[in-house]
C-alpha positions, 0 to 999 in steps of 0.5 A: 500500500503506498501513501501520500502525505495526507494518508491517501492510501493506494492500494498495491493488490485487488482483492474479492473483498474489494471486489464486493464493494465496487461491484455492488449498486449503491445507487447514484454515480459512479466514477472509474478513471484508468490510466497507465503509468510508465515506469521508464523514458521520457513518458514517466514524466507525463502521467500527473499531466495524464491525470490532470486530463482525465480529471478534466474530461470527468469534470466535464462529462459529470457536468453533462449528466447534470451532476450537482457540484457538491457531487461532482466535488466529492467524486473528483476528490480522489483524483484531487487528491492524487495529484496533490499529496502523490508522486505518480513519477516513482510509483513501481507499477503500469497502471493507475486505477481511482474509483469514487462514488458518495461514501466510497472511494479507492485507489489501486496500483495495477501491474499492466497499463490501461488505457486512459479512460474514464466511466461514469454511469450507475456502476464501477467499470470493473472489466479493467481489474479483473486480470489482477484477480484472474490473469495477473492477480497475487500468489503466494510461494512457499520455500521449504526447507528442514532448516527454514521455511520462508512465505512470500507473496508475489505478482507479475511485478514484485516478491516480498518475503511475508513474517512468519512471527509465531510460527516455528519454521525449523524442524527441530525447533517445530517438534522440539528435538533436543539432540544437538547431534541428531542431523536434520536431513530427508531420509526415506527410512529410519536410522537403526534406534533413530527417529522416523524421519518420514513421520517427522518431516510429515509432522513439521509440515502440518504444523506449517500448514495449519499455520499457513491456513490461520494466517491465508484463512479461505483464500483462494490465491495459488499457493506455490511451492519451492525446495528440494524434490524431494520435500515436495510430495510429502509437503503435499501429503500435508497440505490442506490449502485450496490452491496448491499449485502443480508447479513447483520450483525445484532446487535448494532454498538460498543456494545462490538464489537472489530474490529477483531469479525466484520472482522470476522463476515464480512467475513463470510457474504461476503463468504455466499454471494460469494458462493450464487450468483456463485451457482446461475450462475451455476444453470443457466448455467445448465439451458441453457445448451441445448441453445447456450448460454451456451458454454464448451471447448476453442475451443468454449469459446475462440472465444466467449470471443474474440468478448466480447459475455461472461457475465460469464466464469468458468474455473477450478483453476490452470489449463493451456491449451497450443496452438495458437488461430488464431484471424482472422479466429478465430481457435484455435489449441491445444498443448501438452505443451509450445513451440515456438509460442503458449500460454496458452490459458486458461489465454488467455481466462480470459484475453479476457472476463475480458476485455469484461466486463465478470465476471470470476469464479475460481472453482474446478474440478467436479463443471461443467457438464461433468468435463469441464474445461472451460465453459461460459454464453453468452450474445448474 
Protein backbone atom coordinates (compact mmCIF):
# COMPACT_ATOMS: atom_id res chain seq x y z
CA UNK A 1 0.00 0.00 0.00
CA UNK A 2 1.70 3.22 -0.97
CA UNK A 3 0.56 6.50 0.67
CA UNK A 4 0.64 10.33 0.03
CA UNK A 5 1.19 12.94 2.69
CA UNK A 6 -2.06 13.05 3.67
CA UNK A 7 -2.73 9.27 4.34
CA UNK A 8 -4.08 8.86 0.88
CA UNK A 9 -3.67 5.04 0.56
CA UNK A 10 -3.12 3.20 -2.96
CA UNK A 11 -3.71 0.00 -2.59
CA UNK A 12 -0.94 -2.30 -4.39
CA UNK A 13 -3.14 -5.76 -4.81
CA UNK A 14 -7.12 -6.19 -5.66
CA UNK A 15 -8.86 -8.37 -3.55
CA UNK A 16 -12.56 -10.21 -3.68
CA UNK A 17 -13.47 -8.30 -0.87
CA UNK A 18 -12.79 -5.21 -2.96
CA UNK A 19 -14.40 -6.59 -5.34
CA UNK A 20 -17.98 -6.55 -3.35
CA UNK A 21 -17.68 -3.23 -2.51
CA UNK A 22 -17.17 -1.73 -6.30
CA UNK A 23 -19.42 -4.45 -7.66
CA UNK A 24 -22.44 -3.89 -5.58
CA UNK A 25 -25.06 -0.71 -6.94
CA UNK A 26 -25.10 1.66 -4.25
CA UNK A 27 -27.37 3.91 -6.46
CA UNK A 28 -26.01 7.42 -7.91
CA UNK A 29 -22.98 7.72 -9.77
CA UNK A 30 -20.22 6.20 -10.05
CA UNK A 31 -16.76 7.43 -11.31
CA UNK A 32 -13.97 4.85 -12.99
CA UNK A 33 -10.65 6.61 -14.03
CA UNK A 34 -7.92 4.22 -15.52
CA UNK A 35 -4.56 5.35 -16.97
CA UNK A 36 -1.35 3.89 -17.43
CA UNK A 37 1.72 4.96 -15.65
CA UNK A 38 5.35 4.46 -17.44
CA UNK A 39 7.83 3.06 -15.10
CA UNK A 40 10.51 4.21 -17.73
CA UNK A 41 11.67 7.12 -20.60
CA UNK A 42 10.65 10.25 -21.03
CA UNK A 43 6.94 9.19 -20.51
CA UNK A 44 7.06 8.71 -16.82
CA UNK A 45 7.06 12.27 -16.53
CA UNK A 46 3.93 12.68 -18.10
CA UNK A 47 1.35 10.80 -16.13
CA UNK A 48 0.33 13.98 -13.39
CA UNK A 49 -0.33 15.73 -16.92
CA UNK A 50 -2.08 12.27 -17.96
CA UNK A 51 -4.28 12.55 -14.89
CA UNK A 52 -4.99 16.05 -14.88
CA UNK A 53 -6.77 15.39 -18.22
CA UNK A 54 -8.55 12.66 -17.30
CA UNK A 55 -9.58 14.93 -14.15
CA UNK A 56 -10.85 17.45 -16.88
CA UNK A 57 -12.80 15.11 -19.03
CA UNK A 58 -14.54 13.61 -15.75
CA UNK A 59 -15.07 17.26 -14.67
CA UNK A 60 -16.60 17.71 -17.82
CA UNK A 61 -18.68 14.54 -18.59
CA UNK A 62 -20.49 14.79 -14.62
CA UNK A 63 -21.45 18.43 -15.64
CA UNK A 64 -23.14 16.81 -18.99
CA UNK A 65 -25.02 14.38 -16.67
CA UNK A 66 -26.46 17.03 -14.52
CA UNK A 67 -24.31 16.42 -11.85
CA UNK A 68 -24.64 18.73 -8.66
CA UNK A 69 -21.20 20.24 -7.68
CA UNK A 70 -21.04 19.34 -4.36
CA UNK A 71 -21.46 15.75 -6.09
CA UNK A 72 -19.22 16.08 -8.63
CA UNK A 73 -16.65 17.73 -5.73
CA UNK A 74 -16.76 14.59 -3.92
CA UNK A 75 -16.41 12.22 -6.89
CA UNK A 76 -13.35 14.19 -8.31
CA UNK A 77 -11.64 14.32 -4.73
CA UNK A 78 -9.64 11.27 -5.11
CA UNK A 79 -8.04 12.35 -8.43
CA UNK A 80 -7.79 15.77 -6.49
CA UNK A 81 -6.04 14.36 -4.07
CA UNK A 82 -3.68 12.35 -6.10
CA UNK A 83 -2.45 14.87 -7.54
CA UNK A 84 -1.82 16.99 -4.50
CA UNK A 85 -0.09 14.53 -1.70
CA UNK A 86 1.15 11.87 -4.53
CA UNK A 87 4.32 11.38 -6.79
CA UNK A 88 2.75 9.44 -9.58
CA UNK A 89 6.84 9.52 -11.34
CA UNK A 90 8.11 6.95 -8.59
CA UNK A 91 5.28 4.51 -8.25
CA UNK A 92 6.57 0.89 -9.01
CA UNK A 93 3.70 -0.01 -11.34
CA UNK A 94 1.92 0.12 -15.01
CA UNK A 95 -1.24 1.48 -14.38
CA UNK A 96 -3.39 3.58 -12.10
CA UNK A 97 -6.92 2.91 -11.14
CA UNK A 98 -9.39 5.70 -8.99
CA UNK A 99 -12.73 4.61 -8.37
CA UNK A 100 -15.31 7.29 -6.45
CA UNK A 101 -18.90 7.39 -5.52
CA UNK A 102 -20.58 9.09 -2.42
CA UNK A 103 -19.30 7.31 0.54
CA UNK A 104 -16.84 5.45 -1.22
CA UNK A 105 -13.52 5.80 -2.84
CA UNK A 106 -10.25 3.70 -3.63
CA UNK A 107 -7.46 3.60 -5.28
CA UNK A 108 -5.19 0.87 -6.91
CA UNK A 109 -1.89 0.41 -8.43
CA UNK A 110 -2.06 -2.11 -11.41
CA UNK A 111 0.52 -4.42 -12.57
CA UNK A 112 -0.45 -3.61 -16.57
CA UNK A 113 -1.01 -0.27 -18.24
CA UNK A 114 -4.83 0.53 -19.37
CA UNK A 115 -5.79 2.56 -21.40
CA UNK A 116 -6.93 6.09 -20.18
CA UNK A 117 -10.07 6.15 -19.77
CA UNK A 118 -12.99 7.48 -17.56
CA UNK A 119 -16.81 5.81 -16.77
CA UNK A 120 -19.21 7.07 -15.49
CA UNK A 121 -22.57 5.62 -15.11
CA UNK A 122 -24.54 3.61 -12.20
CA UNK A 123 -21.86 1.22 -11.74
CA UNK A 124 -17.97 0.99 -11.43
CA UNK A 125 -16.04 -0.22 -14.76
CA UNK A 126 -14.61 -3.43 -13.37
CA UNK A 127 -13.86 -5.34 -16.72
CA UNK A 128 -10.08 -3.40 -16.48
CA UNK A 129 -9.39 -5.04 -12.51
CA UNK A 130 -10.23 -8.31 -13.40
CA UNK A 131 -6.95 -9.68 -14.51
CA UNK A 132 -5.42 -8.84 -11.07
CA UNK A 133 -7.66 -11.44 -9.98
CA UNK A 134 -7.53 -13.89 -12.93
CA UNK A 135 -4.88 -13.27 -15.18
CA UNK A 136 -2.03 -11.06 -13.24
CA UNK A 137 -3.58 -11.41 -9.83
CA UNK A 138 -1.32 -12.29 -6.48
CA UNK A 139 0.04 -15.91 -5.31
CA UNK A 140 1.91 -17.00 -2.90
CA UNK A 141 5.01 -19.02 -2.76
CA UNK A 142 6.45 -21.19 -0.15
CA UNK A 143 10.17 -22.14 0.06
CA UNK A 144 10.76 -25.44 2.08
CA UNK A 145 13.11 -26.50 3.86
CA UNK A 146 14.08 -28.93 7.27
CA UNK A 147 16.48 -25.60 8.40
CA UNK A 148 13.78 -22.50 7.16
CA UNK A 149 10.62 -22.15 5.64
CA UNK A 150 10.23 -18.97 4.01
CA UNK A 151 6.14 -17.42 2.73
CA UNK A 152 6.16 -14.80 0.19
CA UNK A 153 3.69 -13.19 -1.55
CA UNK A 154 4.18 -12.38 -5.30
CA UNK A 155 2.58 -10.74 -8.65
CA UNK A 156 3.78 -10.15 -12.02
CA UNK A 157 5.73 -7.03 -10.65
CA UNK A 158 7.34 -7.95 -7.46
CA UNK A 159 8.01 -10.68 -4.48
CA UNK A 160 8.26 -9.76 -0.82
CA UNK A 161 9.20 -12.04 1.87
CA UNK A 162 5.79 -12.44 4.49
CA UNK A 163 6.90 -12.95 8.50
CA UNK A 164 6.04 -15.91 9.85
CA UNK A 165 6.01 -14.47 13.69
CA UNK A 166 4.93 -17.06 15.76
CA UNK A 167 5.41 -19.72 13.89
CA UNK A 168 8.50 -22.11 14.37
CA UNK A 169 9.84 -22.59 10.77
CA UNK A 170 12.76 -25.14 11.50
CA UNK A 171 12.30 -28.64 12.06
CA UNK A 172 13.83 -29.10 15.17
CA UNK A 173 12.50 -26.50 16.80
CA UNK A 174 8.70 -27.47 15.43
CA UNK A 175 9.00 -30.85 17.15
CA UNK A 176 11.33 -29.76 19.81
CA UNK A 177 14.23 -32.07 19.05
CA UNK A 178 16.99 -31.76 21.63
CA UNK A 179 19.77 -33.97 20.32
CA UNK A 180 22.47 -31.48 19.19
CA UNK A 181 23.86 -34.32 17.46
CA UNK A 182 20.97 -35.60 15.55
CA UNK A 183 21.13 -34.49 11.98
CA UNK A 184 18.30 -32.55 10.35
CA UNK A 185 18.21 -34.14 6.99
CA UNK A 186 15.49 -36.25 4.40
CA UNK A 187 15.79 -39.55 4.62
CA UNK A 188 13.43 -42.47 3.02
CA UNK A 189 13.95 -44.81 6.19
CA UNK A 190 14.72 -44.72 9.62
CA UNK A 191 18.29 -44.91 11.19
CA UNK A 192 18.65 -48.08 13.47
CA UNK A 193 17.31 -46.87 17.08
CA UNK A 194 16.72 -43.40 15.38
CA UNK A 195 13.61 -41.45 14.85
CA UNK A 196 11.25 -41.75 11.85
CA UNK A 197 12.31 -39.25 9.68
CA UNK A 198 9.42 -39.61 7.19
CA UNK A 199 6.74 -39.16 10.10
CA UNK A 200 8.89 -36.38 11.35
CA UNK A 201 9.03 -34.40 8.32
CA UNK A 202 5.31 -35.13 7.94
CA UNK A 203 4.68 -33.53 11.23
CA UNK A 204 6.58 -30.37 10.86
CA UNK A 205 4.80 -29.73 7.63
CA UNK A 206 1.36 -29.86 9.11
CA UNK A 207 2.41 -27.77 11.79
CA UNK A 208 3.24 -25.19 8.83
CA UNK A 209 0.06 -25.55 7.15
CA UNK A 210 -2.00 -25.14 9.82
CA UNK A 211 -0.26 -22.21 10.18
CA UNK A 212 -0.50 -21.38 6.96
CA UNK A 213 -4.39 -21.58 6.98
CA UNK A 214 -4.54 -19.38 10.14
CA UNK A 215 -2.66 -16.81 8.62
CA UNK A 216 -4.07 -17.13 4.21
CA UNK A 217 -7.53 -18.34 6.10
CA UNK A 218 -10.02 -19.01 2.95
CA UNK A 219 -8.01 -17.71 0.46
CA UNK A 220 -8.30 -18.80 -2.85
CA UNK A 221 -4.82 -17.12 -4.41
CA UNK A 222 -2.44 -20.13 -5.63
CA UNK A 223 -0.16 -21.20 -3.45
CA UNK A 224 3.25 -22.22 -4.72
CA UNK A 225 5.92 -24.22 -3.57
CA UNK A 226 9.77 -24.16 -3.93
CA UNK A 227 12.66 -26.93 -2.31
CA UNK A 228 14.23 -29.77 -2.83
CA UNK A 229 12.18 -32.57 -4.97
CA UNK A 230 12.02 -34.45 -2.57
CA UNK A 231 10.49 -32.35 0.09
CA UNK A 232 7.96 -31.55 -2.36
CA UNK A 233 5.49 -34.69 -2.11
CA UNK A 234 5.44 -35.22 1.28
CA UNK A 235 4.51 -31.23 1.81
CA UNK A 236 1.70 -32.02 -0.31
CA UNK A 237 0.57 -35.00 1.71
CA UNK A 238 0.29 -32.32 4.44
CA UNK A 239 -1.16 -29.59 2.59
CA UNK A 240 -4.72 -28.87 3.22
CA UNK A 241 -4.69 -25.05 1.08
CA UNK A 242 -7.39 -24.97 -1.56
CA UNK A 243 -4.97 -23.92 -4.10
CA UNK A 244 -1.55 -25.58 -4.09
CA UNK A 245 -0.44 -25.44 -7.48
CA UNK A 246 1.12 -28.28 -9.65
CA UNK A 247 4.20 -26.39 -10.37
CA UNK A 248 6.84 -26.39 -8.39
CA UNK A 249 10.32 -24.60 -8.16
CA UNK A 250 12.88 -27.36 -7.77
CA UNK A 251 16.25 -26.75 -6.04
CA UNK A 252 17.59 -25.74 -2.87
CA UNK A 253 16.46 -22.51 -0.99
CA UNK A 254 19.02 -19.89 -0.66
CA UNK A 255 21.79 -21.80 -2.55
CA UNK A 256 22.51 -18.93 -4.70
CA UNK A 257 19.29 -17.93 -5.31
CA UNK A 258 18.85 -13.67 -5.34
CA UNK A 259 15.24 -12.54 -4.74
CA UNK A 260 14.54 -11.35 -8.41
CA UNK A 261 15.81 -15.35 -10.04
CA UNK A 262 12.93 -16.67 -7.53
CA UNK A 263 10.43 -14.00 -8.78
CA UNK A 264 11.35 -14.84 -11.76
CA UNK A 265 11.02 -18.42 -11.51
CA UNK A 266 7.98 -17.94 -9.70
CA UNK A 267 6.18 -16.05 -12.29
CA UNK A 268 6.55 -18.43 -14.83
CA UNK A 269 5.32 -21.18 -12.85
CA UNK A 270 2.28 -19.20 -11.87
CA UNK A 271 1.63 -18.32 -15.92
CA UNK A 272 2.05 -22.12 -16.84
CA UNK A 273 -0.45 -22.84 -14.36
CA UNK A 274 -2.97 -19.91 -15.01
CA UNK A 275 -2.86 -20.71 -18.59
CA UNK A 276 -3.41 -24.73 -17.94
CA UNK A 277 -6.38 -24.52 -15.76
CA UNK A 278 -8.00 -21.68 -18.18
CA UNK A 279 -7.40 -24.30 -21.22
CA UNK A 280 -8.84 -26.99 -19.20
CA UNK A 281 -12.16 -24.71 -18.77
CA UNK A 282 -12.25 -24.20 -22.06
CA UNK A 283 -11.97 -27.68 -23.26
CA UNK A 284 -14.63 -28.05 -21.03
CA UNK A 285 -16.98 -25.57 -22.25
CA UNK A 286 -16.25 -27.23 -25.71
CA UNK A 287 -17.41 -30.45 -24.48
CA UNK A 288 -20.66 -29.49 -23.14
CA UNK A 289 -21.21 -27.03 -25.99
CA UNK A 290 -24.19 -29.10 -27.33
CA UNK A 291 -26.00 -29.25 -23.38
CA UNK A 292 -27.47 -26.43 -21.72
CA UNK A 293 -24.96 -25.85 -19.57
CA UNK A 294 -22.83 -24.02 -21.96
CA UNK A 295 -24.24 -20.50 -22.98
CA UNK A 296 -22.70 -17.80 -25.56
CA UNK A 297 -24.20 -14.29 -26.27
CA UNK A 298 -25.73 -11.51 -23.46
CA UNK A 299 -28.70 -12.12 -24.22
CA UNK A 300 -28.46 -15.66 -22.65
CA UNK A 301 -25.10 -15.24 -20.27
CA UNK A 302 -26.57 -12.35 -18.55
CA UNK A 303 -29.92 -13.91 -17.39
CA UNK A 304 -27.86 -16.67 -16.13
CA UNK A 305 -25.46 -14.54 -14.29
CA UNK A 306 -28.08 -12.66 -12.86
CA UNK A 307 -29.60 -15.72 -10.98
CA UNK A 308 -25.94 -16.60 -9.95
CA UNK A 309 -26.01 -20.04 -12.29
CA UNK A 310 -22.44 -19.47 -13.99
CA UNK A 311 -19.50 -21.18 -12.32
CA UNK A 312 -17.11 -19.95 -15.39
CA UNK A 313 -17.54 -16.52 -17.88
CA UNK A 314 -15.40 -15.70 -20.56
CA UNK A 315 -15.55 -12.73 -22.02
CA UNK A 316 -13.41 -11.16 -24.56
CA UNK A 317 -10.88 -8.30 -23.30
CA UNK A 318 -11.76 -4.84 -23.77
CA UNK A 319 -14.95 -5.49 -25.29
CA UNK A 320 -18.14 -3.49 -24.42
CA UNK A 321 -21.61 -4.12 -25.21
CA UNK A 322 -24.18 -1.04 -24.53
CA UNK A 323 -28.09 -1.91 -24.00
CA UNK A 324 -30.56 -2.35 -20.91
CA UNK A 325 -31.02 -5.50 -19.22
CA UNK A 326 -34.94 -5.70 -17.57
CA UNK A 327 -34.41 -7.77 -14.37
CA UNK A 328 -37.82 -8.85 -13.69
CA UNK A 329 -38.67 -10.09 -16.98
CA UNK A 330 -35.19 -10.88 -17.30
CA UNK A 331 -34.83 -9.42 -21.00
CA UNK A 332 -32.14 -7.80 -22.44
CA UNK A 333 -32.17 -5.42 -25.33
CA UNK A 334 -29.09 -4.26 -27.03
CA UNK A 335 -27.88 -0.70 -28.42
CA UNK A 336 -25.54 0.53 -30.67
CA UNK A 337 -23.84 2.61 -28.35
CA UNK A 338 -24.18 4.54 -24.92
CA UNK A 339 -27.18 6.53 -24.42
CA UNK A 340 -29.50 7.97 -21.79
CA UNK A 341 -30.72 4.92 -19.53
CA UNK A 342 -28.56 1.86 -20.87
CA UNK A 343 -25.30 0.44 -19.56
CA UNK A 344 -22.52 -1.50 -20.64
CA UNK A 345 -23.87 -4.97 -20.43
CA UNK A 346 -20.67 -6.52 -20.60
CA UNK A 347 -19.47 -5.07 -17.31
CA UNK A 348 -22.83 -5.87 -16.12
CA UNK A 349 -22.23 -9.44 -16.91
CA UNK A 350 -18.89 -9.55 -14.84
CA UNK A 351 -20.40 -7.84 -12.07
CA UNK A 352 -23.21 -10.38 -11.60
CA UNK A 353 -21.17 -13.62 -11.83
CA UNK A 354 -18.43 -12.44 -9.87
CA UNK A 355 -20.97 -11.56 -7.12
CA UNK A 356 -22.30 -15.10 -7.51
CA UNK A 357 -19.07 -16.70 -6.98
CA UNK A 358 -18.25 -17.22 -10.66
CA UNK A 359 -14.67 -17.31 -11.54
CA UNK A 360 -14.08 -14.93 -14.88
CA UNK A 361 -11.71 -15.32 -17.78
CA UNK A 362 -10.10 -12.39 -19.81
CA UNK A 363 -9.33 -13.84 -23.29
CA UNK A 364 -8.62 -12.93 -26.62
CA UNK A 365 -10.58 -12.71 -29.69
CA UNK A 366 -10.92 -16.02 -31.52
CA UNK A 367 -10.30 -18.03 -28.41
CA UNK A 368 -14.43 -19.27 -28.11
CA UNK A 369 -16.06 -21.30 -30.68
CA UNK A 370 -17.70 -19.10 -33.45
CA UNK A 371 -15.84 -15.72 -32.05
CA UNK A 372 -18.20 -15.44 -29.32
CA UNK A 373 -17.76 -12.62 -27.50
CA UNK A 374 -19.12 -13.84 -24.16
CA UNK A 375 -19.65 -17.20 -23.18
CA UNK A 376 -20.20 -19.14 -19.85
CA UNK A 377 -20.38 -22.54 -17.74
CA UNK A 378 -23.27 -23.26 -15.92
CA UNK A 379 -23.86 -24.84 -12.84
CA UNK A 380 -27.29 -25.91 -12.99
Amino acid sequence: MITGKNALAIKSGFTRDDLRHIAEDGGGLRLSLYMPLHRTGREVRQAPILLKELRGRAAAGLEAKGCPPDLANTLLAPANQILEDTDLTVLQGEGLAVLSARGYSASFLLPFAPPSMIEIGKRFLIDPLLPMLFEDGRFHVLSLSLNAVRLYQADRLRLREVALDGMATNMREALQMEDEGETVGFHSASPPGGRDRRRDILDFFRQIDRGLRARLGGSDQGLLLSGVESLLPLYREANTHPRLLDQAIPGTPGAGKEASDLHAQAWKAYREARDGEKDQVLRLYRERLATPRALSGLRNVLPAAAQGRISHLFIRKGWRQWGRFETEEQRVSLDDGPADGNEDLANLACVHALLGGAKVYPIEGGELPEKAEVAALCRY
